[in-house]
C-alpha positions in Angstrom: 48.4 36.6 81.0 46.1 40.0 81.7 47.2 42.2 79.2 47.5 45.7 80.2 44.7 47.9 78.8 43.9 51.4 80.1 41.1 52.5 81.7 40.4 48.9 82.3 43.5 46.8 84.3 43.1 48.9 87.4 43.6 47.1 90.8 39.5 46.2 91.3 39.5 44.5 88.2 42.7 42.7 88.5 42.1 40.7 91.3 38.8 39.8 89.9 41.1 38.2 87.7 43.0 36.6 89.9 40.4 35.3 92.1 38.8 33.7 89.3 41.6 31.6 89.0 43.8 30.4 86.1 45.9 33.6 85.0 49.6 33.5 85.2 50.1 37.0 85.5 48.6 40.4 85.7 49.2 43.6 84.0 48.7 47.2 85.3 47.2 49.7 82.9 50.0 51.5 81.1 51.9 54.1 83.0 53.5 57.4 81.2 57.2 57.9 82.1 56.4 61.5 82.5 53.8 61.2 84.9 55.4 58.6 86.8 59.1 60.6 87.2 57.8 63.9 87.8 55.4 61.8 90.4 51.7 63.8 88.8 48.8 62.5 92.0 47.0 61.0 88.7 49.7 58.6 87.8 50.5 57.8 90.9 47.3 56.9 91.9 47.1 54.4 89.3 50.1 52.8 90.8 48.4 50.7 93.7 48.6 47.1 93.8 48.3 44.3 96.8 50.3 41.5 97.4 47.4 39.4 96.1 47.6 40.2 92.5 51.1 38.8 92.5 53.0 38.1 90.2 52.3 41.5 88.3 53.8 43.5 86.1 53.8 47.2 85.4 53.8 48.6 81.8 55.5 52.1 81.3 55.6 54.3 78.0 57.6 57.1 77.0 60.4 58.4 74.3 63.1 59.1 76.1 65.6 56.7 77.5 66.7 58.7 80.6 63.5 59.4 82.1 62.2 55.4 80.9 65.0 54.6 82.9 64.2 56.5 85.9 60.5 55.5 85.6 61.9 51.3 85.5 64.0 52.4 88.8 60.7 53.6 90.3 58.8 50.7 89.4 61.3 47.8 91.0 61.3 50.2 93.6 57.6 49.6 94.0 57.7 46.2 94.5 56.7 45.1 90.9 57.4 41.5 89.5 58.0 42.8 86.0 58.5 45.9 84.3 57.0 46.0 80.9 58.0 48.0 78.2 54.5 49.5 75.8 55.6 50.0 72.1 52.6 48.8 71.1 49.8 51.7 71.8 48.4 52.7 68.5 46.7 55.5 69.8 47.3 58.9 68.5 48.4 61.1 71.2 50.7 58.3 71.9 52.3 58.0 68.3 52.9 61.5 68.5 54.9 61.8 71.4 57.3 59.4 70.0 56.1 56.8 72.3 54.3 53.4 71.9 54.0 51.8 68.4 56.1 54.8 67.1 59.2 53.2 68.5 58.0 50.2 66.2 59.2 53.2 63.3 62.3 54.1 65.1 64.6 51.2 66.2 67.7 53.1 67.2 66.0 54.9 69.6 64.2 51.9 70.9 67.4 50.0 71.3 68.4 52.9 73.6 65.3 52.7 75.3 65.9 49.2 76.5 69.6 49.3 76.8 69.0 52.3 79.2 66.5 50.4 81.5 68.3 47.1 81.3 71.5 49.4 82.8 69.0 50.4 85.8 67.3 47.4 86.6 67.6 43.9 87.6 63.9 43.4 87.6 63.1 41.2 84.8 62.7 43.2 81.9 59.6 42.3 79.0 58.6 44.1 75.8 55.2 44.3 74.1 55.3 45.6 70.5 53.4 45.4 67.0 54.2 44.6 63.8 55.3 48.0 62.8 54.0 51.1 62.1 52.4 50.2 58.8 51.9 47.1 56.3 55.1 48.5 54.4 57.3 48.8 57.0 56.9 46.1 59.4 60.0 45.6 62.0 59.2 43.0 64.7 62.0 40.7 63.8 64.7 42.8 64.2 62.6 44.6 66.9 62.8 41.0 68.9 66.0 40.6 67.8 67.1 44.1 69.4 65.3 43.2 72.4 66.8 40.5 73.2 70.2 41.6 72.5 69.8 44.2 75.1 68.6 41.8 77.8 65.1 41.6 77.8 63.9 38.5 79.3 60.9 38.0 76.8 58.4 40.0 74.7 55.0 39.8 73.3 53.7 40.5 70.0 50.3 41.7 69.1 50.7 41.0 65.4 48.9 44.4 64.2 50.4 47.6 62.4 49.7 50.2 64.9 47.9 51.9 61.5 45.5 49.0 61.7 44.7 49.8 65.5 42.0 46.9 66.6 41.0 46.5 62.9 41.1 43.3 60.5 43.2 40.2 62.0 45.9 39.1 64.1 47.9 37.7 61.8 49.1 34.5 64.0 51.7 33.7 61.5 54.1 36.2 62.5 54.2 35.3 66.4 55.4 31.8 65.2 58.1 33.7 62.5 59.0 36.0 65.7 59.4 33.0 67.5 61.7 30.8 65.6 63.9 34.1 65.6 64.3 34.4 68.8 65.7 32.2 72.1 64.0 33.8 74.2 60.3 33.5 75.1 57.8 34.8 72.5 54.4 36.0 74.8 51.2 36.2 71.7 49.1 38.3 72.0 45.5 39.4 69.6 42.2 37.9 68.4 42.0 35.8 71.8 38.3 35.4 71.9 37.7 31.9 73.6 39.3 29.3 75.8 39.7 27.5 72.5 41.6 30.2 70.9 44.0 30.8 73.7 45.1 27.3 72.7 44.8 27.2 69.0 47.6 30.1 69.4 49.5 28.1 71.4 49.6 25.4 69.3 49.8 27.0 66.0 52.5 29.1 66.8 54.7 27.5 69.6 54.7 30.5 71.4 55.5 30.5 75.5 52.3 32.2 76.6 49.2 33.8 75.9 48.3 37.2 76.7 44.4 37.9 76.6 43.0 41.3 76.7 39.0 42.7 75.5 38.1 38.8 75.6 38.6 39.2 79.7 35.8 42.2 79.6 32.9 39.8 78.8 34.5 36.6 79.7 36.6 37.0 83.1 36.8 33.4 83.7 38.2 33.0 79.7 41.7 32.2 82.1 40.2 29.7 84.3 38.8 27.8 81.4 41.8 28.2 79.7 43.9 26.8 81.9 41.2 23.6 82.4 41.8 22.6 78.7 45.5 22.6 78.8 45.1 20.2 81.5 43.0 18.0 79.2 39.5 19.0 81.1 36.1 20.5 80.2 34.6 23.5 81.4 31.2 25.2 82.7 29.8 28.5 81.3 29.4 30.8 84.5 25.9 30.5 85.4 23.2 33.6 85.7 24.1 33.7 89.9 28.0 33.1 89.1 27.6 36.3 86.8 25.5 38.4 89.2 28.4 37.6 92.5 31.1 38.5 90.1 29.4 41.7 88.7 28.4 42.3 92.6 31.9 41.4 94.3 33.5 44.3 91.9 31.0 47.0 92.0 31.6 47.0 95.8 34.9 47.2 95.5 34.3 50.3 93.1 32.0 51.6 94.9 34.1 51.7 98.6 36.8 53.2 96.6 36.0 56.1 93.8 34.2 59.2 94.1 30.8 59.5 92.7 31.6 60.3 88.5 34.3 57.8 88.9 32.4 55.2 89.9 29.0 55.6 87.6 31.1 56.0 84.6 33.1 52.6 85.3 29.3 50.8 86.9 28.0 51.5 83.3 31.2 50.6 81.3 31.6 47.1 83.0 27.7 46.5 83.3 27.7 46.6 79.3 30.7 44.4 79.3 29.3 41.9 81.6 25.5 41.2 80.5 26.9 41.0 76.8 24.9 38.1 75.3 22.4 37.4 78.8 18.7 37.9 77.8 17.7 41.6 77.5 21.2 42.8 78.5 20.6 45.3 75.6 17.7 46.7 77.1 19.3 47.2 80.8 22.4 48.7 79.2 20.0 51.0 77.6 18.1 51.8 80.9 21.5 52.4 82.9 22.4 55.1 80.7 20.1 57.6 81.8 20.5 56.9 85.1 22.3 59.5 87.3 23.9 58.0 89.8 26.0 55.2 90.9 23.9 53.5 93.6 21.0 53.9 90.8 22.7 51.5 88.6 23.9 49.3 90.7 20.0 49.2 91.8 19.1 48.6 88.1 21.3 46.0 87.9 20.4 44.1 91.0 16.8 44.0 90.0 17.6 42.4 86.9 19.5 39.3 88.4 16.4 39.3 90.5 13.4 39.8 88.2 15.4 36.2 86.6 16.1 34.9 90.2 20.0 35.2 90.4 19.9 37.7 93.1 
């Protein structure tokens, strides 16, 4: 599975994903309640999908039941496959609105949360939390056990305190404790850096799925290849032309879509991402910073794949 990841899991770079091949489901960058309800152009903008990138789900975050529930209403209303609930941001203008990995702090209010949208929707209902807010007060097993007791169909677990943000380690260990505690499906989630990973937490945890988020930014076929092992088969690193059609096929799509500071902001973002580890990548990343427009780094970047003959 794409996990949802903002700035990132907009609609160009989701069916990327799914043209690549090999990923079960896609996420949507996380939506505010607030902006969704009170229906802000920003927010609702954000909101576009095709039939294509199906099945997808759409991630909302918020602290108040009502309006959470209002905001799942709006999303099954949309179309979406599932409606995912976030209380897993560690970021801090998130924690301090009550929302996200703060709920991970506040279980009664969480409980409402997904009572209240359980009541309003029949759309199949997930939740994607952490371990808690800090090493000393970690709640993900009664978390998943509230959860599920209020009728979500699954959650995922990205096995971080939301004080450790991206820091330190997944710590594996607990997705396998969640899910012997749980019948329902356990979706893990962190430290997903390789084909080989994705399976190693499989295996070592007996979890239902994997979700795989900044591995996709320099690895988009990391689902593909992925899904080939589980089948028993080998795989082929994407080749220098493989890279340059992919990086070309979305920059189009960017480009026939976004206005001008839009577009050079994400060309240089996702350039950076996708020539990690090719030969003088640094040096190109370097170039396309000083660059000031949009066309002018795409430019950049087609002469390198053709200064190496992949254009």
């Amino acid at each position: 599975m794409l996990a949802p990841m903002a700035g990132i899991t907009d609609r160009d770079f989701r069916l990327l994903i799914r043209r690549l091949g090999g990923c079960g489901l896609v996420s949507m960058e996380f939506i505010s309640s607030e902006g969704l309800t009170r229906q802000r152009p920003r927010t609702l903008r954000m909101l576009h999908f095709v039939d294509e990138e199906r099945p997808i789900a759409i991630q909302i975050y918020g602290s108040d039941p009502a309006r959470m529930a209002e905001a799942a209403r709006m999303v099954e209303a949309m179309g979406a496959d599932v409606c995912d609930v976030n209380m897993g941001c560690p970021a801090n203008k998130v924690l301090k609105g009550c929302a996200g990995a703060a709920l991970t702090g506040d279980l009664p209010l969480a409980a409402r949360i997904v009572r209240e949208i359980r009541r309003t929707i029949t759309l199949p209902l997930t939740v994607k939390f952490r371990l808690g807010v800090r090493e000393d007060a970690k709640t993900y097993l009664e978390l998943g056990r509230i959860c599920q007791d209020e009728g979500a169909e699954a959650v995922t677990l990205h096995p971080r305190t939301a004080k450790q943000q991206f820091s330190g380690h997944a710590d594996w260990s607990a997705i396998g404790d969640l899910k012997r505690s749980l019948r329902i499906p356990v979706i893990g989630n962190g430290d997903v850096t390789s084909p080989e990973t994705a399976l190693a937490l499989l295996r070592q945890t007996a979890c239902d799925a994997v979700m795989v988020g900044r591995a996709s930014l320099t690895n988009p076929w990391i689902f593909r290849q992925a899904a080939a092992l589980l089948r028993g088969e080998s795989y082929a690193e994407p080749s220098l032309g493989e890279r340059h059609a992919l990086l070309r096929a979305h920059f189009d799509e960017v480009l026939g879509r976004d206005d001008e500071r839009t577009a050079l902001h994400k060309l240089r973002k996702f350039t950076g991402w996708y020539t990690h580890g090719l030969p003088e990548g640094r040096a190109l990343r370097h170039r396309l910073s000083d660059l000031p427009s949009a066309r002018e780094v795409l430019g950049a970047v087609e002469g390198y794949f053709a200064a190496r003959g992949a254009a």
